[in-house]
Phi, psi and omega in degrees: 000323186282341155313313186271035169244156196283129197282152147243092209266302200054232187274329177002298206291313195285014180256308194130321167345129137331119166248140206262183169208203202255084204242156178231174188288019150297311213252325164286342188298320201269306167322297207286326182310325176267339164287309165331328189287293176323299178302326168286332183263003178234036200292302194317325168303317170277358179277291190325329182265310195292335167311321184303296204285303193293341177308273155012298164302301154326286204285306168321299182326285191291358192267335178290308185301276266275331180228040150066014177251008182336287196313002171270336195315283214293354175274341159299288211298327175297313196287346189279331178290353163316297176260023163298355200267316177295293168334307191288351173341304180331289178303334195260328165299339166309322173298296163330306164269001168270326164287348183253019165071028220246157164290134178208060198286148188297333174298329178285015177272336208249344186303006189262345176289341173259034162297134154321336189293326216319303186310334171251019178259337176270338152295310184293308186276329157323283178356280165335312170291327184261001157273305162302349177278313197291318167324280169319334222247322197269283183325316182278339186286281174013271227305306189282335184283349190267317187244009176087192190265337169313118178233136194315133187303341189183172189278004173245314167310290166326308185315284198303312178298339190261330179286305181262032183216133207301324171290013194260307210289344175286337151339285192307316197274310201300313173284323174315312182299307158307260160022295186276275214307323162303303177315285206294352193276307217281317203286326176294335183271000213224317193298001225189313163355263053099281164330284191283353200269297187285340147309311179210162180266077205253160195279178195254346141325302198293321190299327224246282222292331169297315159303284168321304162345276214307328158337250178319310192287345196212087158293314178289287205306301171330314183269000153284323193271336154283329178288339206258337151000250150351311175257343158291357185265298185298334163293308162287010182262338149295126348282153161056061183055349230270340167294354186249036171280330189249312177277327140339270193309322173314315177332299211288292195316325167250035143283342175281352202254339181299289189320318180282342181264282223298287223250116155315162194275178158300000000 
C-alpha cells in the first residue's frame, strides 16, 4: 500500500535527503500485523530480548518500595517509553534481517554495535537519556511543589493522597501534561531515528530532522500511532510488568516495517 502513496520529495530524492511520505491508519494497522509476524516467526529471540524489559520493571518496582521514592513510580515506568526507540535497536535489526532474507539467529540482535551508524546511534540514545533524567528531575519537583518532601506512609496511603485530594488530581493533570509534552519531543525525534540510522549512513540531524518530516507530513497518523503506543505499554505493564515481554517486542518490531512505509528507499 505505501508504495502507491505520494512522496514528500520536492528535490529531496536527488539530494541525499530521505524522502518521507504519506501514511494512514492502514498502514499503522499493517505495521503492527508484520510486527506481529516477526514476533511470532522469531519467538526464542523475543523471549531473550523482551524478557529484559518486565525484569527492569521488576527491579524498578522494588528500588521504589525498597527506598522510600513511591512517588516516582509512575514517572520511571512512564519514562521508560522516552527511551525505548533506543532499547529496541535489537529488535529493528532482526526485523531488517528477516526482511532481507539474513540469518536471524538472536546473536545478530547485537549486530548493531558493528553499524557504521553505532556512533550516532549512541549520540541520538544519549539525547534520550538525558531527556528521560530531566523528565524524572521535573516529575520529582511537581511532586514536592505539590505535597511537599513528606512521603506517603505506604501504597493505599499514596493511592488516597493522589486520588481523593485536590491536590492529588492537580498532580495528575499537571505532570500528564508535562509528560505529554516530552512524550510528543521524543516521539517526533525519534520514531523514525533509530530505524534509518542503521539503514542508512545519515548523520544524526538528518535522521532526528527526517523523523520530524515524517511527523509533521502525517500528524493524525503519527499521533494515533503514540496513542496505540501509549496503551500497549500500559496494557503489558499489567500485572508486573510482565505483558512487555510481548509488546515491547512487537513495538520494536513493527516500528521497522512503520519506517519503511514512511521513508522512501533510496
Amino acid at each position: 500500500m505505501s508504495n502507491a502513496h505520494m512522496s514528500l520529495t520536492g528535490s529531496a530524492a536527488g539530494s541525499g535527503i530521505p524522502v518521507v511520505r504519506k501514511i494512514g491508519p492502514a498502514d499503522l494497522k499493517d505495521a503492527l500485523s508484520k510486527g506481529f509476524a516477526d514476533f511470532w516467526a522469531m519467538p526464542t529471540h523475543i523471549v531473550f530480548v523482551g524478557l529484559i524489559y518486565p525484569i527492569v520493571g521488576l527491579v524498578l518496582a522494588r528500588l521504589v518500595f525498597g527506598y522510600d521514592v513511591l512517588p516516582l513510580l509512575f514517572p520511571l515506568a512512564a519514562g521508560f517509553a522516552l527511551i525505548g526507540p533506543f532499547a529496541a535497536l535489537g529488535l529493528y535489526e532482526l526485523s531488517r534481517r528477516r526482511e532481507a532474507g539474513l540469518n536471524v539467529a538472536w546473536k545478530h540482535a547485537f549486530d548493531v554495535f558493528h553499524s557504521p551508524s553505532f556512533g550516532a546511534i549512541v549520540a541520538l540514545g544519549g539525547l534520550l537519556l538525558v531527556m528521560f533524567l530531566i523528565w524524572i528531575a521535573v516529575a520529582d519537583r511537581i511532586y514536592v511543589a505539590t505535597f511537599g518532601y513528606a512521603s506517603a506512609a505506604s501504597m493505599p496511603d499514596f493511592v488516597n493522597q493522589v486520588f481523593d485530594t485536590p491536590e492529588g488530581i492537580r498532580l495528575i493533570l499537571l505532570g500528564n501534561g508535562v509528560g505529554f509534552l516530552f512524550a510528543v519531543v521524543a516521539l517526533m525525534i525519534s520514531v523514525i531515528s533509530f530505524p534509518l540510522l542503521l539503514d542508512r549512513p545519515v548523520s544524526p540531524a538528518v535522521a532526528m530532522l527526517t523523523s520530524v518530516r515524517v511527523v509533521l507530513a502525517n500528524p493524525l497518523t503519527m499521533a494515533l500511532w503514540g496513542i496505540i503506543v501509549v496503551a500497549l505499554l500500559v496494557i503489558g505493564s499489567v500485572p508486573f510488568f510482565l505483558g512487555l515481554a510481548v509488546v515491547v517486542p512487537v513495538l520494536g518490531h513493527a516500528t521497522w516495517h512503520l519506517y519503511r512505509k514512511a521513508v522512501a528507499p533510496p
